[in-house]
PABAKE-299955 format. One record per residue (C-alpha): x, y, z; residue in one letter. Coordinates in nm, 3 decimals, decimal comma. Layout:
BEGIN
<atom east="X" north="Y" up="Z" resn="A"/>
...
//
This chain:
BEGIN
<atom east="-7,781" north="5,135" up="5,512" resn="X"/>
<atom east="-7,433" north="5,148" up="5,679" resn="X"/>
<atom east="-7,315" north="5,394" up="5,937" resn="X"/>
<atom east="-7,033" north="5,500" up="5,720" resn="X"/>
<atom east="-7,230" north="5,603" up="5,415" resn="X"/>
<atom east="-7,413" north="5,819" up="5,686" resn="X"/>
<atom east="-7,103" north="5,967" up="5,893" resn="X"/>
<atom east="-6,962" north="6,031" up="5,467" resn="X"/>
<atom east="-7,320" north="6,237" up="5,406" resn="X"/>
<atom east="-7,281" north="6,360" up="5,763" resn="X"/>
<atom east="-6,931" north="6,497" up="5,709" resn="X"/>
<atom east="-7,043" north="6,684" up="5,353" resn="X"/>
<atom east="-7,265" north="6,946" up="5,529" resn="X"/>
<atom east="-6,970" north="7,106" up="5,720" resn="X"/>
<atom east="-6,791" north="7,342" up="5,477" resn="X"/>
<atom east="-6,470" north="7,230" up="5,638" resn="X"/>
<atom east="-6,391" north="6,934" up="5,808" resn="X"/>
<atom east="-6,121" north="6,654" up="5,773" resn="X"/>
<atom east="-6,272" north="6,351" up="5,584" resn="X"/>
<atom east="-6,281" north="6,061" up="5,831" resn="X"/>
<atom east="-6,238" north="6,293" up="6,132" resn="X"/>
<atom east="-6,618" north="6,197" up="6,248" resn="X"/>
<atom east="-6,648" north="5,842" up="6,404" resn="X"/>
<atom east="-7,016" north="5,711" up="6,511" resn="X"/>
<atom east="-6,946" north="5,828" up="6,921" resn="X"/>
<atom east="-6,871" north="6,160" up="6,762" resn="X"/>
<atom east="-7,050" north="6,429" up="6,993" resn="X"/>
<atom east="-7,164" north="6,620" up="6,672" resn="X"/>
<atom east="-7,199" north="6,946" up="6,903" resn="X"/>
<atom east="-6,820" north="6,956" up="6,919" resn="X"/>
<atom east="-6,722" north="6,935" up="6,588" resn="X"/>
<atom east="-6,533" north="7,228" up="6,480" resn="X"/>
<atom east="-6,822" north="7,442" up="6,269" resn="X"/>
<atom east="-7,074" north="7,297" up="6,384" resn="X"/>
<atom east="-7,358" north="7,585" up="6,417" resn="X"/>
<atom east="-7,741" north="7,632" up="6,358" resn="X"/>
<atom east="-7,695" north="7,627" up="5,979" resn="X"/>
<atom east="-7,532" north="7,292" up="5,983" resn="X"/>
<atom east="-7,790" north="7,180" up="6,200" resn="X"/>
<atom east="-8,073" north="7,287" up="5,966" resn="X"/>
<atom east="-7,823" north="7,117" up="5,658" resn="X"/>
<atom east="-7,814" north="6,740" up="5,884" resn="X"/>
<atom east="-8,184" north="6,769" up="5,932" resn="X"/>
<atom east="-8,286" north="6,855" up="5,566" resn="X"/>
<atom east="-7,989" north="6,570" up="5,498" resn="X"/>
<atom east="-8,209" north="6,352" up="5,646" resn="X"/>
<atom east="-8,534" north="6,433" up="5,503" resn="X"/>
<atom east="-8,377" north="6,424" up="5,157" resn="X"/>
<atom east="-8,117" north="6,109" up="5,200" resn="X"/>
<atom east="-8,290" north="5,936" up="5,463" resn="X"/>
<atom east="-8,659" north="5,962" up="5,415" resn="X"/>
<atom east="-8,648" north="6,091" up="5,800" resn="X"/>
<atom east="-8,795" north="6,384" up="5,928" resn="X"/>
<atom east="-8,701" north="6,496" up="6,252" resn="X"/>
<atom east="-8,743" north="6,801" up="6,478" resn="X"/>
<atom east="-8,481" north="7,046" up="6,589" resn="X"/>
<atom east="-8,601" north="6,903" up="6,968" resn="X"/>
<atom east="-8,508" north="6,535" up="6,813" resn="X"/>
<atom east="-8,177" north="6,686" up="6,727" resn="X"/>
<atom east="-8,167" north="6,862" up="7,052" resn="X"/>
<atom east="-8,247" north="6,475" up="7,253" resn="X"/>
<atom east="-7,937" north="6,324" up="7,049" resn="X"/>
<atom east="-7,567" north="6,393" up="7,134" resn="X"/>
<atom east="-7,344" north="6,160" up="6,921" resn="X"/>
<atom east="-7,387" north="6,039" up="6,487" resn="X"/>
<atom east="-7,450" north="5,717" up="6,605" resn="X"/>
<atom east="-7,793" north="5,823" up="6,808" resn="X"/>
<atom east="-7,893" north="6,051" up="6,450" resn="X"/>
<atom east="-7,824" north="5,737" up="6,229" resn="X"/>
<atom east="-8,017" north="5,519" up="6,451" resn="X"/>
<atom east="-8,319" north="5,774" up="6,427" resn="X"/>
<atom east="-8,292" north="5,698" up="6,016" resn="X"/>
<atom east="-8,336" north="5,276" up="6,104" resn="X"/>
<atom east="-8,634" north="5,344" up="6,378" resn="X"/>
<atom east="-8,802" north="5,562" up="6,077" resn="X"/>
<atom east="-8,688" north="5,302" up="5,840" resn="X"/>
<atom east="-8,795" north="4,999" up="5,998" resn="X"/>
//
């Protein structure tokens, strides 16, 4: 899996952001719309997408894409 089919999946549970406005060092937290119903859509996006299941205190330990995508290898490996 490559980080920019993830940032693409990423991007799609925002109901408005500008395609190819999130980079992997993104701080996801600051992304304009970002709220606890987007959080809930990444981690189900994750579950359903990534086979990974994570926590809202996993989401909570990471601060940029990047740090989610690499919790989709370490459950992948």
């Amino acid at each position: 899996m490559e980080i920019n089919k993830f940032i693409e999946d990423f991007e799609q549970q925002f109901e408005s952001i500008e395609v190819g406005s999130v980079k992997p060092d993104s701080i996801f937290r600051n992304i304009k719309g970002w709220d606890s119903l987007t959080a809930m859509l990444v981690i189900d996006m994750m579950s359903e997408k990534y086979n990974t299941v994570i926590s809202a205190e996993d989401l909570r330990k990471c601060q940029t894409v990047i740090e989610l995508y690499k919790l989709t290898l370490n459950n992948n490996a």
